[in-house]
C-alpha positions as CSV (number, residue, x, y, z in Angstrom):
1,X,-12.4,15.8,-68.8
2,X,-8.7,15.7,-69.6
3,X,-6.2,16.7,-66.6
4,X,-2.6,18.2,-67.3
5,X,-0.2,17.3,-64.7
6,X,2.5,18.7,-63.7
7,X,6.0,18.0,-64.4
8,X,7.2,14.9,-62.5
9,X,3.7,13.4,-62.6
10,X,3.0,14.3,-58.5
11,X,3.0,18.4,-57.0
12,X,5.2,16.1,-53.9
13,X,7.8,14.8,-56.9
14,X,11.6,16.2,-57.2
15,X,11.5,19.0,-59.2
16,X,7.7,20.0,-58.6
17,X,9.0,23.3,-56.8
18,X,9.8,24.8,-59.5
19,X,8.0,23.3,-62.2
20,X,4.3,24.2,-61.3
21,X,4.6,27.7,-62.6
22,X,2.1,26.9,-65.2
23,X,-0.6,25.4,-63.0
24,X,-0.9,21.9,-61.4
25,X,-4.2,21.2,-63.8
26,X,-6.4,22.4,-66.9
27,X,-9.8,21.4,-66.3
28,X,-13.1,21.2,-68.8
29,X,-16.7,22.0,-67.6
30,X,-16.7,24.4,-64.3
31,X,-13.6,23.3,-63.2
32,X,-11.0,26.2,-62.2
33,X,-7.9,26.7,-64.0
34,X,-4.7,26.8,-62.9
35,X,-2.5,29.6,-61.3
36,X,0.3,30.1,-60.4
37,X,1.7,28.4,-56.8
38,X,-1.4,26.6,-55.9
39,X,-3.6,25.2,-58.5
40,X,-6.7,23.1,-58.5
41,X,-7.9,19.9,-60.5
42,X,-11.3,19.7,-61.6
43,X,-13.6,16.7,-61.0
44,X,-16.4,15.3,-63.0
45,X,-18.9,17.0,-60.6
46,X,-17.1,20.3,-61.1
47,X,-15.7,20.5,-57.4
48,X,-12.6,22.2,-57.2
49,X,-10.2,20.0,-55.1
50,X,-6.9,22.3,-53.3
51,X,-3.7,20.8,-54.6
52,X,-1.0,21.1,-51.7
53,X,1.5,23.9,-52.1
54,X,4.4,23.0,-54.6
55,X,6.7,25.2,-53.1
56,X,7.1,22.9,-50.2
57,X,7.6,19.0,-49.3
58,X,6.9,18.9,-45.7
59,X,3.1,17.7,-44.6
60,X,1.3,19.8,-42.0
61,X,0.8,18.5,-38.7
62,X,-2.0,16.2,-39.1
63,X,-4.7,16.7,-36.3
64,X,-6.0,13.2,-34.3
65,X,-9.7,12.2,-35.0
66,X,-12.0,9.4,-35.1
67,X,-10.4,6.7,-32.9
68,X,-6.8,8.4,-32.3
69,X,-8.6,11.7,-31.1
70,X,-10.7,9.1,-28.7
71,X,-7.8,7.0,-27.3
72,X,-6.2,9.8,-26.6
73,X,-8.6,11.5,-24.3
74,X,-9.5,8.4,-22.7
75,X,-6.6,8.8,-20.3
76,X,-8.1,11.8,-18.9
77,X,-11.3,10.4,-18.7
78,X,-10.1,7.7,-16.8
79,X,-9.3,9.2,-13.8
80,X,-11.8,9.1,-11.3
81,X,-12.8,12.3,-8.7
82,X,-14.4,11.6,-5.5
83,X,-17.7,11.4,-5.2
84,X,-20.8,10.2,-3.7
85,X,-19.4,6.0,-3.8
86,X,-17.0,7.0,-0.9
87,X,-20.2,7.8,1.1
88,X,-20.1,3.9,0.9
89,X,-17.1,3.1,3.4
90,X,-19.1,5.6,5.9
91,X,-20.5,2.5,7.8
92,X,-17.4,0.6,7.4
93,X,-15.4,3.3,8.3
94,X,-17.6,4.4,11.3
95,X,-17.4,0.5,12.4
96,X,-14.0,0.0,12.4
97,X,-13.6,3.3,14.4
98,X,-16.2,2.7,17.3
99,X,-15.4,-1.1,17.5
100,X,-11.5,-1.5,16.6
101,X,-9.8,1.6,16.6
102,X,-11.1,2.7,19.8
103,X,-11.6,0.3,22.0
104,X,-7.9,-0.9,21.0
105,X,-6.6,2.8,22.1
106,X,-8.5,2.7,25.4
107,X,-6.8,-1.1,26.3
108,X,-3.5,-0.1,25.0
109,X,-3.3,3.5,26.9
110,X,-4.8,1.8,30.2
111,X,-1.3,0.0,30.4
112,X,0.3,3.1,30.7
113,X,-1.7,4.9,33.4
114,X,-1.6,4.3,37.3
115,X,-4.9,3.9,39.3
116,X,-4.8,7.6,39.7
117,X,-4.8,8.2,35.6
118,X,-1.1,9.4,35.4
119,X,1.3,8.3,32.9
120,X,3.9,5.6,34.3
121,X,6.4,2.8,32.5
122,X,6.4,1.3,36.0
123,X,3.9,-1.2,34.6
124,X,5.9,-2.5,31.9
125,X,7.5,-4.5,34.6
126,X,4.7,-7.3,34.6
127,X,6.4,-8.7,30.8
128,X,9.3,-10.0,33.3
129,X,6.7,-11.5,35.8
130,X,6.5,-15.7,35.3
131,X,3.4,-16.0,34.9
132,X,3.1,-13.5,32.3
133,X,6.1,-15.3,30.5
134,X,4.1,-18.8,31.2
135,X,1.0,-17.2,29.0
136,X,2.7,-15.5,26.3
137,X,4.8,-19.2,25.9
138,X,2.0,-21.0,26.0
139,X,-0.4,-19.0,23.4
140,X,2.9,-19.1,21.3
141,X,2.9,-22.9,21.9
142,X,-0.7,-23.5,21.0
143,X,-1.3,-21.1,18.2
144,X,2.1,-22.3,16.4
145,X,1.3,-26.6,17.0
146,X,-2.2,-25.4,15.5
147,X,-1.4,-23.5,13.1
148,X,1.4,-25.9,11.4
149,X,-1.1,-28.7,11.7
150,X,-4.0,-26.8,10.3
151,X,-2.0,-26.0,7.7
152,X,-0.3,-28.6,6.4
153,X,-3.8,-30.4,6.7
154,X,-5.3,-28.1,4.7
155,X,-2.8,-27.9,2.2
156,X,-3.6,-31.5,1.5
157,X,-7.3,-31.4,1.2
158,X,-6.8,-27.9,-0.9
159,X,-4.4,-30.7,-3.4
160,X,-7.4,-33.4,-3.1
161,X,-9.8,-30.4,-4.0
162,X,-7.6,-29.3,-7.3
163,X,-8.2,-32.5,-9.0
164,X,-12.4,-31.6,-8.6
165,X,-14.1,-29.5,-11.1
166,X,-14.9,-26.0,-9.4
167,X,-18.6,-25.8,-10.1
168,X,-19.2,-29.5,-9.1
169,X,-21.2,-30.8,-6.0
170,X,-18.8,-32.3,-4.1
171,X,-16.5,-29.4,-4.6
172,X,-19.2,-26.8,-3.8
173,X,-20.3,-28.8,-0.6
174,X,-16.9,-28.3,0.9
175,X,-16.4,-24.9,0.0
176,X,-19.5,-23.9,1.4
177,X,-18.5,-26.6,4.8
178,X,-15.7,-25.1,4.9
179,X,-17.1,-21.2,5.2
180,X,-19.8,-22.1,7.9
181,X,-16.5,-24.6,10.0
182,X,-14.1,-21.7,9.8
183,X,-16.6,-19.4,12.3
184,X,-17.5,-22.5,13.9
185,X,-16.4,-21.3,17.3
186,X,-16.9,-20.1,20.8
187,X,-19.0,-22.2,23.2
188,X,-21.0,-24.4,20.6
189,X,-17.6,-25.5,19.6
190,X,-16.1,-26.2,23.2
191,X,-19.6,-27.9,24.2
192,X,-19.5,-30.6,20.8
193,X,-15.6,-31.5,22.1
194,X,-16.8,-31.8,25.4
195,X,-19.8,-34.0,24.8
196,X,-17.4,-35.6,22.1
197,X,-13.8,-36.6,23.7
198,X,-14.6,-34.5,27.7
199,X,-14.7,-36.6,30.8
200,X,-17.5,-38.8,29.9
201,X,-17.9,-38.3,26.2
202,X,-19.5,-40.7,23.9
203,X,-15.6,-41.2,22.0
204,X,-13.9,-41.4,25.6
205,X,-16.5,-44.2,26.6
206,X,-16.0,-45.8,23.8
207,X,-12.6,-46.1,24.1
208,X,-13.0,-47.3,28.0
209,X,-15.3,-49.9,26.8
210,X,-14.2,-51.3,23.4
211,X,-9.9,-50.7,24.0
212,X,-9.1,-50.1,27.4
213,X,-7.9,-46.6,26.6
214,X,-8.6,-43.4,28.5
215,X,-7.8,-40.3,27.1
216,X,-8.1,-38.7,30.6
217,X,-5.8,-41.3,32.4
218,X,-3.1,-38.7,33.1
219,X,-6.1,-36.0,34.4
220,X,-8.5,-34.1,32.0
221,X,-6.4,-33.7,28.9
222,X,-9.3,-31.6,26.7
223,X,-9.3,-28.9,29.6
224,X,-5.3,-28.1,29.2
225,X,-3.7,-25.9,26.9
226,X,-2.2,-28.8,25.3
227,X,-5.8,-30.3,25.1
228,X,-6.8,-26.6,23.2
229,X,-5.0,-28.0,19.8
230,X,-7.6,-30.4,19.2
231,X,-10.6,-28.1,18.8
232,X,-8.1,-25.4,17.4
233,X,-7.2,-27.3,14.4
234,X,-11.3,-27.8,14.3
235,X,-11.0,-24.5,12.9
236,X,-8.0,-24.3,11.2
237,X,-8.2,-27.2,8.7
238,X,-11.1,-24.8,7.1
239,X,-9.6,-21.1,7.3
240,X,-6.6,-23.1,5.5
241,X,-8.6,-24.3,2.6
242,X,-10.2,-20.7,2.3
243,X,-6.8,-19.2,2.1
244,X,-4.5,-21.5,0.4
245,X,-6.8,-22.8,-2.3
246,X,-7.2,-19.4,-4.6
247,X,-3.1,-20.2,-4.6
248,X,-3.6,-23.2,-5.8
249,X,-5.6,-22.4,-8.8
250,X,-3.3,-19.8,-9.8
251,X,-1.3,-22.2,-10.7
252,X,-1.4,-22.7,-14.3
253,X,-1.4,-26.2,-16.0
254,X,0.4,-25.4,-18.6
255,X,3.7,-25.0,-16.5
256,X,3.6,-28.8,-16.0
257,X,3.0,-29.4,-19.6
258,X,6.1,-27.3,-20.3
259,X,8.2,-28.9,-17.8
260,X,7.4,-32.3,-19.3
261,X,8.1,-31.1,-22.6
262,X,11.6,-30.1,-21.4
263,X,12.3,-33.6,-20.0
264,X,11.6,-33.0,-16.4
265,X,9.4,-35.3,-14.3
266,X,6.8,-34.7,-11.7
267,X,8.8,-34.3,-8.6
268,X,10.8,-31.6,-10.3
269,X,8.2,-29.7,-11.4
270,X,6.5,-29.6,-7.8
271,X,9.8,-29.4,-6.4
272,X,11.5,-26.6,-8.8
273,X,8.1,-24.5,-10.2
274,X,5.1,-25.6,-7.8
275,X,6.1,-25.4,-4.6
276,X,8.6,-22.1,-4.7
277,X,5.6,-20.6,-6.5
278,X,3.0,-21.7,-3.9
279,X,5.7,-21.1,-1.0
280,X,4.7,-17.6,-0.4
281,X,0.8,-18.0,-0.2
282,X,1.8,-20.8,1.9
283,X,3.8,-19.5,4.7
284,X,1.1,-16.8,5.0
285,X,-1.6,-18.7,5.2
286,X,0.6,-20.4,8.2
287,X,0.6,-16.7,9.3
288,X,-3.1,-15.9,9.4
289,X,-3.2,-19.1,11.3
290,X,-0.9,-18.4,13.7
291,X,-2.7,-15.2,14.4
292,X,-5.9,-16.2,14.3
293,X,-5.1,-18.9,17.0
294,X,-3.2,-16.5,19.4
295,X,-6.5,-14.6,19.4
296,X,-9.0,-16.3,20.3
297,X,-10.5,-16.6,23.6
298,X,-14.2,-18.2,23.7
299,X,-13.5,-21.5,22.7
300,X,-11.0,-21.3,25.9
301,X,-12.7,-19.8,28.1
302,X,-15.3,-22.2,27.9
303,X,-12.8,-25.0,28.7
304,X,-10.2,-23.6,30.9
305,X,-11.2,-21.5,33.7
306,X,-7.9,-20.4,34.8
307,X,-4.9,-18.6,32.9
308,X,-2.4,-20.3,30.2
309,X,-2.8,-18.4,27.3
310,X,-2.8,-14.2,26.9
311,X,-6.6,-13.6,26.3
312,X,-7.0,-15.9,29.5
313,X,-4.9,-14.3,31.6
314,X,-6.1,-10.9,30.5
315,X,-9.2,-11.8,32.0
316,X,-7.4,-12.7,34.8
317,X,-6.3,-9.4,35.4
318,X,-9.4,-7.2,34.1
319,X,-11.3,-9.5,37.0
320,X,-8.5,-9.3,40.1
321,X,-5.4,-8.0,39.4
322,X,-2.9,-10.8,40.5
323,X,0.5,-9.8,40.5
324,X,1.4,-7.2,43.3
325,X,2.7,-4.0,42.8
326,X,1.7,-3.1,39.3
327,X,-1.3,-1.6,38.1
328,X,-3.5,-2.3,34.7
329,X,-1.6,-5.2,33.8
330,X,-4.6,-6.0,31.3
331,X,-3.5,-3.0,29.2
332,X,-0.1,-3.8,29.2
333,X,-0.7,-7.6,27.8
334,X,-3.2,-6.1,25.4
335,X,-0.2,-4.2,24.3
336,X,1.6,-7.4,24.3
337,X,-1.1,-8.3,22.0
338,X,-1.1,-6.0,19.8
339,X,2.6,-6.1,18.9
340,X,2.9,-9.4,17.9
341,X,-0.6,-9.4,15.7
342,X,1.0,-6.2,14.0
343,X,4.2,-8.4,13.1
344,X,2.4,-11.4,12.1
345,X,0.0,-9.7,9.8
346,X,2.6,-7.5,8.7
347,X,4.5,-10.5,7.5
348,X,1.3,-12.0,6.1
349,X,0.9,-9.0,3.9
350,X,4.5,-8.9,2.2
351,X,3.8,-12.8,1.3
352,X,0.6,-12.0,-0.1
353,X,1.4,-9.2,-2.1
354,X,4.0,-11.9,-3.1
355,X,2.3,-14.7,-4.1
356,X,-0.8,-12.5,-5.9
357,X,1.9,-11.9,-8.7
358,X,0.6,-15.5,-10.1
359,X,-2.5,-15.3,-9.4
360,X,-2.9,-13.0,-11.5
């Protein structure tokens, strides 16, 4: 088969445009022979093959296919309609509703009716009544002291736990202690301190008898708001490590590495990349703390049966109310209540969504 081209050795090549006049290709066999403008080249099968246009240099738009054609509809795919899976929040949905959202609303609004149901800000008063002010101080008191303990506490056994390989025993053990202590709560938890360091526990004997020291010298210390920090921080020490330590393995080993390339020591790396990296998932893991402390009510009730702390004197008030002249004081410490848990955990969620850029 013998092939003339055309002149410049390519129908693309300068002066193609005009020189294809004669036709782009002579073929033998069945091939097709040239004409003028757009000619054809003959192959050894016989298949005429189009030659592009020599009157023109520009390409046509090539179309996307194969892979292209797929990555570029996969953005459209992506997006996902509603359907059937948000059927699954129903029972979550429906939960929070009936059992949070609700019940909140009620407790809330109840501060702001009389005993007849009408509106009033008359009962806003009781925030300037002492005792009031002696019950939001102390659950300030307690849930702060607890919180700071329970956290710098955990923050050390979270450090101890770093240097453990995750899917070891040991490691697992605590984990899985610490799940189970963090809800360790309520009455169980205020009857094992009792029979523990309480009037005639086995540690408060034990004391009497071995040292001469008793706890209770000054009057019952464990059944004081003071006395509420110990078994507090029973529960603390373990939320801590469940919060704090997913920080802690964010942070990446090869930043120390680096820093010691660059000539820095230890205490400058914790002290210049560590600790302003871990700073934020600290302080709100304080937070949660804080807030999870200023809430809770069974452990006290079982050990103080008057006021001292909000939740106690709510129940104070939902039982007799106590301070003369106002109505639904309950409702109006719930509100209490509810404002400072919507700052804390409103600060706790700008420091997470902090510190999760590196722990990603």
């Amino acid at each position: 088969m013998t092939t003339a081209s055309a002149p410049g050795g390519s129908a693309f090549a300068p002066g193609a445009s005009t020189g294809a006049s004669t036709g782009a290709s002579t073929s033998t066999g069945t091939g097709t022979t040239g004409t003028t403008g757009t000619g054809t080249t003959g192959t050894s099968a016989g298949t005429a093959v189009p030659v592009p246009a020599a009157t023109s240099a520009a390409a046509a738009p090539v179309e996307p296919t194969g892979a292209d054609a797929t990555t570029r509809g996969a953005g459209t795919r992506s997006r996902r309609r509603p359907g059937l899976a948000w059927l699954g929040l129903t029972p979550f949905a429906a939960y929070v509703l009936l059992f949070l959202a609700v019940p909140t609303v009620i407790a809330v609004g109840s501060g702001f009716t009389t005993g007849d149901g009408a509106f009033t800000l008359a009962n806003l008063a009781a925030f300037r009544d002492p005792s009031v002010l002696r019950a939001f101080g102390g659950s300030f008191g307690l849930s702060a002291v607890s919180a700071v303990i329970g956290a710098v506490v955990g923050a050390l056994v979270c450090w101890a736990l770093s240097a453990l390989r995750p899917d070891g025993l040991v490691r697992s053990m605590i984990d899985s202690a610490a799940s189970v202590l963090a809800q360790f709560g309520g009455v169980m938890l205020a009857f094992a301190f009792i029979a523990t360091i309480g009037a005639q526990g086995l540690v408060t004997t034990w004391l009497v008898s071995a040292f001469g020291l008793d706890l209770n010298a000054g009057g019952a210390f464990l059944y004081t708001v003071p006395g509420l920090v110990i078994p507090y921080v029973y529960f603390q020490v373990p939320l801590m490590v469940l919060t704090f330590m997913p920080a802690l393995e964010g942070v990446r080993s090869q930043w120390g590495e680096a820093a010691a390339t660059l000539g820095a020591s230890r205490a400058t790396y914790w002290r210049r990349i560590a600790l302003p990296v871990l700073a934020p998932a600290f302080w709100g893991s304080l937070l949660l703390l804080f807030a999870n402390a200023f809430s809770s009510f069974a452990t006290a009730a079982a050990l103080i049966s008057q006021g001292g702390i909000v939740p106690l004197t709510i129940r104070a008030q939902l039982t007799s109310e106590t301070i003369i002249g106002l109505q639904n004081v309950a409702g109006v410490l719930a509100l209490g209540m509810v404002v400072v848990m919507a700052v804390v955990m409103g600060a706790y969620s700008l420091l997470q969504r902090r510190a999760a850029r590196w722990q990603r």
